[in-house]
C-alpha positions in Angstrom: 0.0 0.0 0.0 2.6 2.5 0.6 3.9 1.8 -3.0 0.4 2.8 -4.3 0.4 5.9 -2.4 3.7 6.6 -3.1 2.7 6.5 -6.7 -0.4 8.3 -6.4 1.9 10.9 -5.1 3.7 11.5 -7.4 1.1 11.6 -10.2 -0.6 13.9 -9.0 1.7 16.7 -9.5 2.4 15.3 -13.0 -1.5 15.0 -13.3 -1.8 18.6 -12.4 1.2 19.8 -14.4 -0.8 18.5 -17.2 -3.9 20.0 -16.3 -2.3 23.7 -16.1 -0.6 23.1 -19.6 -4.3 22.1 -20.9 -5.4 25.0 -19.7 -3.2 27.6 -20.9 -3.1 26.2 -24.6 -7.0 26.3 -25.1 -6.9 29.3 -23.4 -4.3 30.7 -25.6 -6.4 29.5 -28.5 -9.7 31.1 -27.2 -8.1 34.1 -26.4 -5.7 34.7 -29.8 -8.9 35.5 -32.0 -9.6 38.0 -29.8 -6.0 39.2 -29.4 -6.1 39.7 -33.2 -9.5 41.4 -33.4 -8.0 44.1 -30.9 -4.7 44.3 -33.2 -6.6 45.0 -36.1 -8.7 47.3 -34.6 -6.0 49.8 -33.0 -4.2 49.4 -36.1 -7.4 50.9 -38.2 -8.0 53.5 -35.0 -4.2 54.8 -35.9 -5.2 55.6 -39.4 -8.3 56.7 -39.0 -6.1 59.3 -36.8 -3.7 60.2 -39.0 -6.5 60.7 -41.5 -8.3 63.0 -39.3 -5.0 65.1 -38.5 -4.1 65.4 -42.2 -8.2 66.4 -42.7 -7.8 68.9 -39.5 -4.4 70.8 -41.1 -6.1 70.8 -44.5 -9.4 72.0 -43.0 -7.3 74.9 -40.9 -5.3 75.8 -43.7 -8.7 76.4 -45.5 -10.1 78.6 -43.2 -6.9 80.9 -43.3 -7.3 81.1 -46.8 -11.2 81.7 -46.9 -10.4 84.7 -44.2 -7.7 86.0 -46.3 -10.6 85.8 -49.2 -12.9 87.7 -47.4 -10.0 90.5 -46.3 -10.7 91.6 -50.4 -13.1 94.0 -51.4 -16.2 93.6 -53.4 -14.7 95.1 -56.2 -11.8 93.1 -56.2 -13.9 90.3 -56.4 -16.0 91.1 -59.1 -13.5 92.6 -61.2 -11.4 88.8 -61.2 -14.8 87.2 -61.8 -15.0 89.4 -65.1 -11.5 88.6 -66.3 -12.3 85.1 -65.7 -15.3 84.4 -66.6 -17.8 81.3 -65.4 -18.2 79.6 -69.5 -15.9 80.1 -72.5 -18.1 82.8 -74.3 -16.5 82.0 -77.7 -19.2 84.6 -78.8 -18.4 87.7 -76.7 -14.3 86.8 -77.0 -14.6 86.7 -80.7 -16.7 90.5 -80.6 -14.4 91.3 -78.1 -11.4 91.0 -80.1 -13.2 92.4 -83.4 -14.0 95.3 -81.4 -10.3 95.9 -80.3 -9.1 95.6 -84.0 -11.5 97.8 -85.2 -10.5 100.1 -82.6 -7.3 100.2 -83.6 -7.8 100.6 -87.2 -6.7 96.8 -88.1 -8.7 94.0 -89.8 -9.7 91.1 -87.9 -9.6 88.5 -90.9 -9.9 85.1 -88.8 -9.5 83.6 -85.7 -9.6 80.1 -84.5 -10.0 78.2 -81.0 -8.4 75.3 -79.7 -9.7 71.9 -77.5 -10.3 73.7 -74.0 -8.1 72.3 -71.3 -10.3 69.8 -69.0 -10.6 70.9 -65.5 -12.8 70.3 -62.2 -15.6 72.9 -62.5 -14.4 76.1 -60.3 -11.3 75.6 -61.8 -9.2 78.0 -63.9 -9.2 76.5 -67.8 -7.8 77.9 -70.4 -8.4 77.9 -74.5 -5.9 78.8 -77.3 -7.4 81.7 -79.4 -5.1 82.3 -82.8 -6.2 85.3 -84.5 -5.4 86.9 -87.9 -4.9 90.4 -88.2 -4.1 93.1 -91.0 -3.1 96.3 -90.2 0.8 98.1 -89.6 3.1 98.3 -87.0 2.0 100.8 -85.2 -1.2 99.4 -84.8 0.0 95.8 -83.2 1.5 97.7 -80.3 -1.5 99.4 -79.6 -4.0 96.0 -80.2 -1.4 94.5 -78.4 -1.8 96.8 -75.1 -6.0 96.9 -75.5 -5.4 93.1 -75.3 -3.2 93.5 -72.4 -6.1 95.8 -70.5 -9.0 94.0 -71.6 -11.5 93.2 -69.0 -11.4 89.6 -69.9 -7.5 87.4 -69.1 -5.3 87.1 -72.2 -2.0 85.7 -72.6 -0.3 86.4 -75.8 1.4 83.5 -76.7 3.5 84.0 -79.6 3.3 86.6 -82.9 4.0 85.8 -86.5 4.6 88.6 -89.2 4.3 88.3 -92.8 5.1 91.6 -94.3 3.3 92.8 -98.0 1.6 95.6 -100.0 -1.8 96.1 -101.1 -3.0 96.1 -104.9 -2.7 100.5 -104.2 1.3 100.4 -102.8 0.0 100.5 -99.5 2.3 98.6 -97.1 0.3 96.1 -94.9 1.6 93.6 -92.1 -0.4 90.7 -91.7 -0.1 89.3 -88.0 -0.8 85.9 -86.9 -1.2 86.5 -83.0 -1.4 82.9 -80.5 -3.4 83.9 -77.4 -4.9 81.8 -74.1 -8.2 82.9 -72.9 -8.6 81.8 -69.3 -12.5 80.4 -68.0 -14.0 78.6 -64.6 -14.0 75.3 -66.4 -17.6 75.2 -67.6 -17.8 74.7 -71.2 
């Protein structure tokens, strides 16, 4: 009998050894789901914070900008409004530009537009305009400075000259002007 017990005895710690080793592995396998659920989680929480700090500068950085809008006058406003204007307006660009030609004693003999540039509407776009003039030197500078203060933004691009005489002697300059018009992006 004292065998038996002395057995028992020391089984039992080996019995309970096992036991605790049981334990810990199911419990380290019901626990590691959750363990990776809460991983995930703080991971996505750490973006989602980062997100909302690059959202927070860009929303500050916004605001400075809308107060430094509003520091402008009324007249400032509307006046960049009008030299950009909301649609293309081929029509009023082209009577524009007649108008500036005439007013400077040159011939407007044809003008052509280029493919806008695509943009998000409220943004700046911009269309080439070539025009065809005929008229002398003296008259491009001037054209060229009523272009310059027109209500409306142009650019002059580039300016070709072709120099020649009418059937009567007269000596006539035939200018070949490259302009961008500038527009809000709604065609």
């Amino acid at each position: 009998m004292s065998k038996s017990l002395s057995n028992n005895k020391s089984a039992a710690p080996m019995v309970a050894l096992v036991l605790i080793l049981a334990a810990l592995i199911g419990g380290i396998f019901y626990v590691k789901p959750t363990w990776d659920a809460v991983t995930q989680l703080s991971l996505a929480r750490e973006e989602k914070t980062v997100t909302r700090n690059d959202l927070n500068a860009k929303l500050v950085d916004l605001q400075q900008l809308q107060q430094e809008l509003q520091l402008t006058s009324e007249v400032t406003r509307e006046t960049t409004l009008s030299a950009v204007p909301e649609k293309l307006d081929q029509d009023q660009l082209i009577l524009d530009l007649s108008k500036i030609a005439k007013d400077n004693d040159m011939l407007m003999t044809g003008i052509n537009f280029g493919i806008p540039t695509s943009s998000f509407s409220g943004e700046v776009a911009r269309v080439t305009v070539s025009t065809n003039i005929t008229g002398n030197q003296s008259s491009l500078i001037s054209y060229l400075r009523d272009v310059e203060g027109n209500s409306r933004k142009l650019t002059v691009k580039n300016i070709s000259v072709q120099i020649g005489e009418t059937d009567t002697g007269i000596s006539r300059v035939n200018f070949s002007i490259n302009m961008e018009a500038y527009f809000q992006g709604v065609i």
